[in-house]
PDB file of N, CA, C and O in Angstrom:
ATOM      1  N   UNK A   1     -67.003 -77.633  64.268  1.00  0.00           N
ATOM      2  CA  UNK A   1     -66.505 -78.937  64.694  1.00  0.00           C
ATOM      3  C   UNK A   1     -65.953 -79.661  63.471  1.00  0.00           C
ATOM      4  O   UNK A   1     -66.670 -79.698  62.471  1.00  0.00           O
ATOM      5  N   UNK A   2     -64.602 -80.314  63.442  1.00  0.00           N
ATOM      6  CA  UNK A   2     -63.867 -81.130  62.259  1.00  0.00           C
ATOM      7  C   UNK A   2     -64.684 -81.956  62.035  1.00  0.00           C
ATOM      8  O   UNK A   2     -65.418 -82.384  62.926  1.00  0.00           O
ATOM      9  N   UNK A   3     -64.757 -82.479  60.443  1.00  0.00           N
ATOM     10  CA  UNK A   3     -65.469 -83.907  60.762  1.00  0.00           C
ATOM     11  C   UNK A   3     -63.893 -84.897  60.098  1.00  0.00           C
ATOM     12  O   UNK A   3     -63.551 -84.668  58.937  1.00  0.00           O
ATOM     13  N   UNK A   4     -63.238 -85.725  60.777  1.00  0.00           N
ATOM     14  CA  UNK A   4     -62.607 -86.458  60.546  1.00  0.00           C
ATOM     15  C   UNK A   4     -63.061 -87.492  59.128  1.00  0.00           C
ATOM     16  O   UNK A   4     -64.040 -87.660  58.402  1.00  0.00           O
ATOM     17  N   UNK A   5     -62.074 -87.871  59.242  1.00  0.00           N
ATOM     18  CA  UNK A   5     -62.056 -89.367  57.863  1.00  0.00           C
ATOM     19  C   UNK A   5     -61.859 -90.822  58.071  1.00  0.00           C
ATOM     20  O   UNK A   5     -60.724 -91.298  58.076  1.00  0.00           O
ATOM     21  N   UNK A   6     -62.428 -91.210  58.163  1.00  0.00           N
ATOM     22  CA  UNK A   6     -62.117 -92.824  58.701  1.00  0.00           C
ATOM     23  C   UNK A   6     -61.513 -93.451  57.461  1.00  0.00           C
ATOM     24  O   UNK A   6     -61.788 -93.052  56.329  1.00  0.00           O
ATOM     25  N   UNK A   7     -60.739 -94.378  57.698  1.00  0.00           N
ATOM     26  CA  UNK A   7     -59.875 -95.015  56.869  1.00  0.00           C
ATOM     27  C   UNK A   7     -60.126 -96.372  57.045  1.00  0.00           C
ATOM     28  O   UNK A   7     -59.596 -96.718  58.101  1.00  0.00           O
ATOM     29  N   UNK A   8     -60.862 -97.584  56.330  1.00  0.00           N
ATOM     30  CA  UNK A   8     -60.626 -98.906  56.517  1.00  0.00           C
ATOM     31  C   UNK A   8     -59.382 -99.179  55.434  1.00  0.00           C
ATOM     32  O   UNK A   8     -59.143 -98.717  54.319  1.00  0.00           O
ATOM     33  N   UNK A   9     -58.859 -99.925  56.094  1.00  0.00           N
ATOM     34  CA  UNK A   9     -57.553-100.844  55.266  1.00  0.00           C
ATOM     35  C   UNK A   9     -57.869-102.188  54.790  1.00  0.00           C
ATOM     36  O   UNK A   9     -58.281-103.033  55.584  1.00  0.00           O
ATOM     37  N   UNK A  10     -57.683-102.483  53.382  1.00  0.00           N
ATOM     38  CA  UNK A  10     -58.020-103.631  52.927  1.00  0.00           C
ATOM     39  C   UNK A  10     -57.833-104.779  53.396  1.00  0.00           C
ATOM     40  O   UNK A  10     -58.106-105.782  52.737  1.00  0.00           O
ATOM     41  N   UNK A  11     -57.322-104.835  54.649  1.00  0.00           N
ATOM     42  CA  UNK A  11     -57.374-106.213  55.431  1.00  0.00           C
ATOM     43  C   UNK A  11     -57.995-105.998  56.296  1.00  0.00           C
ATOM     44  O   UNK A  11     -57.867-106.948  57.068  1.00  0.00           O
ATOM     45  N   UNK A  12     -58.814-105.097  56.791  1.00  0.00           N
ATOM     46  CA  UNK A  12     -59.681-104.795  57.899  1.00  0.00           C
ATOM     47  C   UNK A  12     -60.935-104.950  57.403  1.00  0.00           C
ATOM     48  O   UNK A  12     -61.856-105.468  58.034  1.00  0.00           O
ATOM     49  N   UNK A  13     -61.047-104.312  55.755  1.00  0.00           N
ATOM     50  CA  UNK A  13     -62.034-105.086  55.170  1.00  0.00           C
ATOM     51  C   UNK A  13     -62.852-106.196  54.527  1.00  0.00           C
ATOM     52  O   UNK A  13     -64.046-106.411  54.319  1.00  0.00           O
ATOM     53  N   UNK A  14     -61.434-106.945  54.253  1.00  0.00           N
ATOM     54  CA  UNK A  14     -61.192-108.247  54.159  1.00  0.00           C
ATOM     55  C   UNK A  14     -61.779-108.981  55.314  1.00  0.00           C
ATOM     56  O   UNK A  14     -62.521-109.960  55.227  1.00  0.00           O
ATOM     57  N   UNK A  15     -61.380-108.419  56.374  1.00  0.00           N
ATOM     58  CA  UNK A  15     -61.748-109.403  58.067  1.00  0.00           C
ATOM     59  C   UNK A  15     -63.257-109.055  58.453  1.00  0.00           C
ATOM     60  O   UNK A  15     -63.749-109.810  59.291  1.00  0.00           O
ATOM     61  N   UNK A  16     -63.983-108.131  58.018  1.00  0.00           N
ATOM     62  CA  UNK A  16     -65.012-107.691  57.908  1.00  0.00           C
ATOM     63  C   UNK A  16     -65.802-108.529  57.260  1.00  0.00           C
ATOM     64  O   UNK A  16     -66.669-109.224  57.788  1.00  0.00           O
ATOM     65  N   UNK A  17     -65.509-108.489  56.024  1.00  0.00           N
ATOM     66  CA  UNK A  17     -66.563-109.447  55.063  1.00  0.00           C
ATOM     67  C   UNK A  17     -66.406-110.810  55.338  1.00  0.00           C
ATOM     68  O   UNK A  17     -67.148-111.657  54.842  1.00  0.00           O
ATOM     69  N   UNK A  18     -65.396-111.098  56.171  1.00  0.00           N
ATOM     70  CA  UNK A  18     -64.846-112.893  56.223  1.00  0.00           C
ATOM     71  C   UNK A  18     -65.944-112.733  57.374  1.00  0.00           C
ATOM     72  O   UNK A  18     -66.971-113.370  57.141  1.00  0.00           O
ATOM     73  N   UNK A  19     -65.935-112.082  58.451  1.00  0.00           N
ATOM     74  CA  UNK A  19     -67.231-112.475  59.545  1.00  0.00           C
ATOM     75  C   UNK A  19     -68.542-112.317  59.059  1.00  0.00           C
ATOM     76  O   UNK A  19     -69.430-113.063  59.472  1.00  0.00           O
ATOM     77  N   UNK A  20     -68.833-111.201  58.012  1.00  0.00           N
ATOM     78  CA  UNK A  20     -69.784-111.327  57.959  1.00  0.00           C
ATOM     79  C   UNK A  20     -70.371-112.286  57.156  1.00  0.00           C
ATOM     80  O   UNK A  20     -71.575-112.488  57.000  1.00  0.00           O
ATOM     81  N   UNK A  21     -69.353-112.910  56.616  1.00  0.00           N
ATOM     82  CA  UNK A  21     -70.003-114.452  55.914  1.00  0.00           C
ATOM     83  C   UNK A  21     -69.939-115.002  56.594  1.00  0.00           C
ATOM     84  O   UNK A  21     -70.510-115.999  56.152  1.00  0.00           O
ATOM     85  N   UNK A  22     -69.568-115.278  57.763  1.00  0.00           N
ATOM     86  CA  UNK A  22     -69.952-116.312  59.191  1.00  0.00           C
ATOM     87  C   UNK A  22     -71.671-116.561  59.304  1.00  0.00           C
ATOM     88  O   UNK A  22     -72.391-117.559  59.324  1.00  0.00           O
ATOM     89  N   UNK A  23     -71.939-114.804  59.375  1.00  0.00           N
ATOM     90  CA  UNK A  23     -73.483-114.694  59.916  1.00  0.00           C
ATOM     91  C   UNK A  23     -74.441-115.378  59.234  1.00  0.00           C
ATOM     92  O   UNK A  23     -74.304-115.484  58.016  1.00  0.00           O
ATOM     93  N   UNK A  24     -75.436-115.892  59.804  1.00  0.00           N
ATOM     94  CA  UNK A  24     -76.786-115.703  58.478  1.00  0.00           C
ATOM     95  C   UNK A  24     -77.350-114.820  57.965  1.00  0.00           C
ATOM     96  O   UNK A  24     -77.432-113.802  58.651  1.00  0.00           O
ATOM     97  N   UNK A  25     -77.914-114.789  56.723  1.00  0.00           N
ATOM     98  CA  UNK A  25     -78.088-113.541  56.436  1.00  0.00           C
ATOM     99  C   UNK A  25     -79.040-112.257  57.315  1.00  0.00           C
ATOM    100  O   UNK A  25     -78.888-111.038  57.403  1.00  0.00           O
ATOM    101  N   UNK A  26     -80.028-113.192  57.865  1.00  0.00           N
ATOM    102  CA  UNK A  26     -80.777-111.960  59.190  1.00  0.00           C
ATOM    103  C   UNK A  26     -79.366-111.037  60.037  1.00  0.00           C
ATOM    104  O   UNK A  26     -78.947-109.886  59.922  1.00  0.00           O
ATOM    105  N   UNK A  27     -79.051-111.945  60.693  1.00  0.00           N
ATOM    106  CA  UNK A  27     -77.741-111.330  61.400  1.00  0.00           C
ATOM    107  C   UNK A  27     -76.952-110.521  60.821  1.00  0.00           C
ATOM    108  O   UNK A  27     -76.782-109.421  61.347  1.00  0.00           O
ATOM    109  N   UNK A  28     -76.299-110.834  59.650  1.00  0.00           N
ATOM    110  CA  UNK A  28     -75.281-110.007  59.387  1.00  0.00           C
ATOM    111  C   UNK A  28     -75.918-109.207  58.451  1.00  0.00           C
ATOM    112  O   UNK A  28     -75.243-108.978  57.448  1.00  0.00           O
ATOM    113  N   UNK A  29     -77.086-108.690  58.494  1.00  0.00           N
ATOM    114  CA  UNK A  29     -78.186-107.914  58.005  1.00  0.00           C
ATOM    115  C   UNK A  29     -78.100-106.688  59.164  1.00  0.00           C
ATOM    116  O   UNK A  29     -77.759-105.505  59.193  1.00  0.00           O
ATOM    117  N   UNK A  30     -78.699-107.861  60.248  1.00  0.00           N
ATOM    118  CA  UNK A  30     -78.498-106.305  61.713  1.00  0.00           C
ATOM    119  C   UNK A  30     -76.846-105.841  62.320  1.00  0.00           C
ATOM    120  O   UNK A  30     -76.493-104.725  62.701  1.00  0.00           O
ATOM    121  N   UNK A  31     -75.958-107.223  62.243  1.00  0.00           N
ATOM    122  CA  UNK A  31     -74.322-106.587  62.308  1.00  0.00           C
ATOM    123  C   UNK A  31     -73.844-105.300  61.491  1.00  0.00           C
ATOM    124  O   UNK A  31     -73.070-104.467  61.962  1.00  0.00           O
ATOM    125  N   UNK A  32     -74.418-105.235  60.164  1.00  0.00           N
ATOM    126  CA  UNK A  32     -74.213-104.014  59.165  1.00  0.00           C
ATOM    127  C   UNK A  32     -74.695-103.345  59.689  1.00  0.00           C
ATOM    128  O   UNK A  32     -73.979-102.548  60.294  1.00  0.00           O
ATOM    129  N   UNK A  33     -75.890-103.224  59.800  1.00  0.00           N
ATOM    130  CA  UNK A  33     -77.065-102.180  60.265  1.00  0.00           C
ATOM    131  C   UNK A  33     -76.796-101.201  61.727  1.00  0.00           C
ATOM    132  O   UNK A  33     -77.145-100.069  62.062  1.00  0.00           O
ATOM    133  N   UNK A  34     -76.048-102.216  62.322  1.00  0.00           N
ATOM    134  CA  UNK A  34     -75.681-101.307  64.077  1.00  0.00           C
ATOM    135  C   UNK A  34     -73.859-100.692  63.281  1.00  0.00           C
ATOM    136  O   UNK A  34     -73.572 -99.495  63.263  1.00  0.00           O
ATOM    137  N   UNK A  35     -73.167-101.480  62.879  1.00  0.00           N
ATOM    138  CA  UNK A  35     -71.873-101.262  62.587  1.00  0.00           C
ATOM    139  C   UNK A  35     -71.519 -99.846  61.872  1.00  0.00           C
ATOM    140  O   UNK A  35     -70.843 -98.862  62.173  1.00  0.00           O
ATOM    141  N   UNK A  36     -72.348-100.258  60.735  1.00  0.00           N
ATOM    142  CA  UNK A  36     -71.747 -99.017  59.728  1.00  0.00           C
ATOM    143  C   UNK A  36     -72.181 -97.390  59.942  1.00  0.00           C
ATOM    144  O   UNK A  36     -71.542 -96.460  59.449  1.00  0.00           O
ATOM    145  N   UNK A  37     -73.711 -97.195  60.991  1.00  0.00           N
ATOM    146  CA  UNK A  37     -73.865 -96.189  61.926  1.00  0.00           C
ATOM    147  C   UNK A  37     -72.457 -95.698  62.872  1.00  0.00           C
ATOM    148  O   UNK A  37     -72.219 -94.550  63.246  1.00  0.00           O
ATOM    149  N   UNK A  38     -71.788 -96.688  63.076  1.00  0.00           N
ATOM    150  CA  UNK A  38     -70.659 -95.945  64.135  1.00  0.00           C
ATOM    151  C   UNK A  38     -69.295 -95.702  63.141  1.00  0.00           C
ATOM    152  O   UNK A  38     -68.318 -95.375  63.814  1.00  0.00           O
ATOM    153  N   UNK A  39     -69.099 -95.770  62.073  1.00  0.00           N
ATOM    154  CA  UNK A  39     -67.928 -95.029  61.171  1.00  0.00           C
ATOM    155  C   UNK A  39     -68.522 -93.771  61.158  1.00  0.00           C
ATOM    156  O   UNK A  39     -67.677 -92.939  60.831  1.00  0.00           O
ATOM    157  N   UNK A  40     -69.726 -93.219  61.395  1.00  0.00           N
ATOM    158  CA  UNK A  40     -70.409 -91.901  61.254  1.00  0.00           C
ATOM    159  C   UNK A  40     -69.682 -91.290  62.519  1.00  0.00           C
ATOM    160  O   UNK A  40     -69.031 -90.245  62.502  1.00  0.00           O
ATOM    161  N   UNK A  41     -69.901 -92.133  63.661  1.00  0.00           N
ATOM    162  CA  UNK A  41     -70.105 -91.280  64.940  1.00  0.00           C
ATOM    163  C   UNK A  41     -68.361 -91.285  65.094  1.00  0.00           C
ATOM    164  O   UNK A  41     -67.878 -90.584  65.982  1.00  0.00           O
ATOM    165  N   UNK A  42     -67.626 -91.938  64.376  1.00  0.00           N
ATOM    166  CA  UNK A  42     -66.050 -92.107  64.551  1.00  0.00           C
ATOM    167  C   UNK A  42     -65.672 -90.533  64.028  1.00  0.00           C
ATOM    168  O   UNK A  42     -64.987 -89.711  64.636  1.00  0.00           O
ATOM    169  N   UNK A  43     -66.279 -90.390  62.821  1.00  0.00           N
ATOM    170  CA  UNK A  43     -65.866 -89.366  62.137  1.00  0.00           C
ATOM    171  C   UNK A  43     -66.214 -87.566  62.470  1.00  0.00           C
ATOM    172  O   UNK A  43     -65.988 -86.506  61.886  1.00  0.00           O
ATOM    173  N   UNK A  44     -67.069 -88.115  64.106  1.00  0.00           N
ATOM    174  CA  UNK A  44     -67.612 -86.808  64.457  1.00  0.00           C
ATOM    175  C   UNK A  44     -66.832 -86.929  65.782  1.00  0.00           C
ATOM    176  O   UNK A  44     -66.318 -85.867  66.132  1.00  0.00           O
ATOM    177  N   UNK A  45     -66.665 -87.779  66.442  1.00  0.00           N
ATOM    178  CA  UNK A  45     -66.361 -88.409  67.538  1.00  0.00           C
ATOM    179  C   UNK A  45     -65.039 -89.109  68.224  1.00  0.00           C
ATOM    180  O   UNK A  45     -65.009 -89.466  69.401  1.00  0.00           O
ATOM    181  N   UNK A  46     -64.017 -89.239  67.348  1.00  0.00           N
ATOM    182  CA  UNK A  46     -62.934 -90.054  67.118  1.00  0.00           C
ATOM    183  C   UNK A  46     -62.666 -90.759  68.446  1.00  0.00           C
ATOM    184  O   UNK A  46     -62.436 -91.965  68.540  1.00  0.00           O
ATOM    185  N   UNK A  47     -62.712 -89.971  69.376  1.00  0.00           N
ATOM    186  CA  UNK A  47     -62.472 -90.801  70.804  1.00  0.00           C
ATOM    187  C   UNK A  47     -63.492 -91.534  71.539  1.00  0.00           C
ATOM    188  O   UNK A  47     -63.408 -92.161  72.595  1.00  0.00           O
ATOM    189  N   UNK A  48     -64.741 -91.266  70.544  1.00  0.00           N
ATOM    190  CA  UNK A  48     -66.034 -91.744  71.512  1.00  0.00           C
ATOM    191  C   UNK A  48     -65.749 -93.446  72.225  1.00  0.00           C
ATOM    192  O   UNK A  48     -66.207 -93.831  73.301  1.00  0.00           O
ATOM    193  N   UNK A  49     -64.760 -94.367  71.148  1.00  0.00           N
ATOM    194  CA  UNK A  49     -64.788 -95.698  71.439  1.00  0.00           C
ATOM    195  C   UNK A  49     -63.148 -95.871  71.712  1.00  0.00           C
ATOM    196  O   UNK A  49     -62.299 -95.165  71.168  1.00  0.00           O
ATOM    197  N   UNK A  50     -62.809 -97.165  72.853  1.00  0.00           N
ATOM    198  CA  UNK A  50     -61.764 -97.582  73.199  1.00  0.00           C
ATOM    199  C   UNK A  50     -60.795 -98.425  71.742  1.00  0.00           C
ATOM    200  O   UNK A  50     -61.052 -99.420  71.063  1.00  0.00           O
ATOM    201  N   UNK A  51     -59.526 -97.348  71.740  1.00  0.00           N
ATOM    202  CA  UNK A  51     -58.707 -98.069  71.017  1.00  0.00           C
ATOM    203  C   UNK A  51     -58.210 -99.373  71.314  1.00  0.00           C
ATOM    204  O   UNK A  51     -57.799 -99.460  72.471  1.00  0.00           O
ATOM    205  N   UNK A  52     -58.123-100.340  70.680  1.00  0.00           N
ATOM    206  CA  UNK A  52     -57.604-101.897  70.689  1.00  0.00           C
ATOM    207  C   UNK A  52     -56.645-102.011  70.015  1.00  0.00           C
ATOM    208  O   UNK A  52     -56.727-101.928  68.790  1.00  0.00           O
ATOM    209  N   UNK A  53     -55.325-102.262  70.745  1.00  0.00           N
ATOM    210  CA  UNK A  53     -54.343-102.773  70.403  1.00  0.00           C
ATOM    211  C   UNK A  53     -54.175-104.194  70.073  1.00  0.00           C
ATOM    212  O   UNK A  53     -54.991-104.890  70.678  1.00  0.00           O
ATOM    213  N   UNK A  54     -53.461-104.780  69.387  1.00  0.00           N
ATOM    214  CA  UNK A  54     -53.622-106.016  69.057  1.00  0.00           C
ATOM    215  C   UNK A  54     -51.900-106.470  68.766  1.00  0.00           C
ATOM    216  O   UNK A  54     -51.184-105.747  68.073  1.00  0.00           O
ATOM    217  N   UNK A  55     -51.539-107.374  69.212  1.00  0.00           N
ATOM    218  CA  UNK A  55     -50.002-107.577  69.109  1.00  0.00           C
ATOM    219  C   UNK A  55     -50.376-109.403  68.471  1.00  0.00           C
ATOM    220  O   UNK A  55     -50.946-110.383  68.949  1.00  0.00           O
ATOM    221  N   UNK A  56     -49.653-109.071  67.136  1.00  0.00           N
ATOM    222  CA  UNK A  56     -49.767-110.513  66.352  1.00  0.00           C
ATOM    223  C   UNK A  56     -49.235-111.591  67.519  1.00  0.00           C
ATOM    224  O   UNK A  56     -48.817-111.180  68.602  1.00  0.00           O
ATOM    225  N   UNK A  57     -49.281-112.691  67.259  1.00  0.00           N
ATOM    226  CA  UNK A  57     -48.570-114.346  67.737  1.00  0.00           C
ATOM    227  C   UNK A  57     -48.909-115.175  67.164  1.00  0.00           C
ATOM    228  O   UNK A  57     -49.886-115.143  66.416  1.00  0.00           O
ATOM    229  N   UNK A  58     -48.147-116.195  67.378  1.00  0.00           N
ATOM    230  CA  UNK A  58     -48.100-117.585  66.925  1.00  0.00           C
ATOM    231  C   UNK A  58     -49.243-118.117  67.076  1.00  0.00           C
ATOM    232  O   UNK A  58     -49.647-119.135  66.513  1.00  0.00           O
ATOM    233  N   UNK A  59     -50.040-117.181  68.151  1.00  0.00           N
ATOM    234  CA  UNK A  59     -51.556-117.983  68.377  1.00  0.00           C
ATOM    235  C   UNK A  59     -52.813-117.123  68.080  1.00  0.00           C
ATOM    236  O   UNK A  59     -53.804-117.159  68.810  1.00  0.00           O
ATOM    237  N   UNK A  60     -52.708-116.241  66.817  1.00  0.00           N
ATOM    238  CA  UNK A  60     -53.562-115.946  66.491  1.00  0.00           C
ATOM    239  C   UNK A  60     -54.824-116.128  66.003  1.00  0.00           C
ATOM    240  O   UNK A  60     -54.908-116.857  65.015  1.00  0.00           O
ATOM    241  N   UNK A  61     -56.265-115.444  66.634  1.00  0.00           N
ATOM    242  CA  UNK A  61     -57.469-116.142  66.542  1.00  0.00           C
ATOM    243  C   UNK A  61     -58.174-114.859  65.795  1.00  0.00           C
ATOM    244  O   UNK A  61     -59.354-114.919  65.450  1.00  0.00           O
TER     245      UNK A  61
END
């Protein structure tokens, strides 16, 4: 079985660390903790989760 490569892009990681300074630290203690388990299962799994498209606008949130 391949094991794929996941790729974060420095603005994906950027948007990453910007939420997780939202959290308090308990939270974005367990947000890491469930999150960074599934770049594992991406890299065994690639289709296991629904791709999200995202189309920029003027009203971006």
């Amino acid at each position: 079985m391949p094991i794929f490569k996941v790729i974060v892009t420095d603005n994906a990681d950027s948007d990453l660390a910007k939420a997780i300074g939202y959290l308090s630290d308990r939270n974005a203690q367990k947000f890491s903790e469930e999150l960074f388990p599934k770049y594992e299962n991406i890299k065994l799994m690639p289709k296991l989760y629904q791709r999200i498209y995202y189309e920029k606008t003027h009203t971006d949130y």
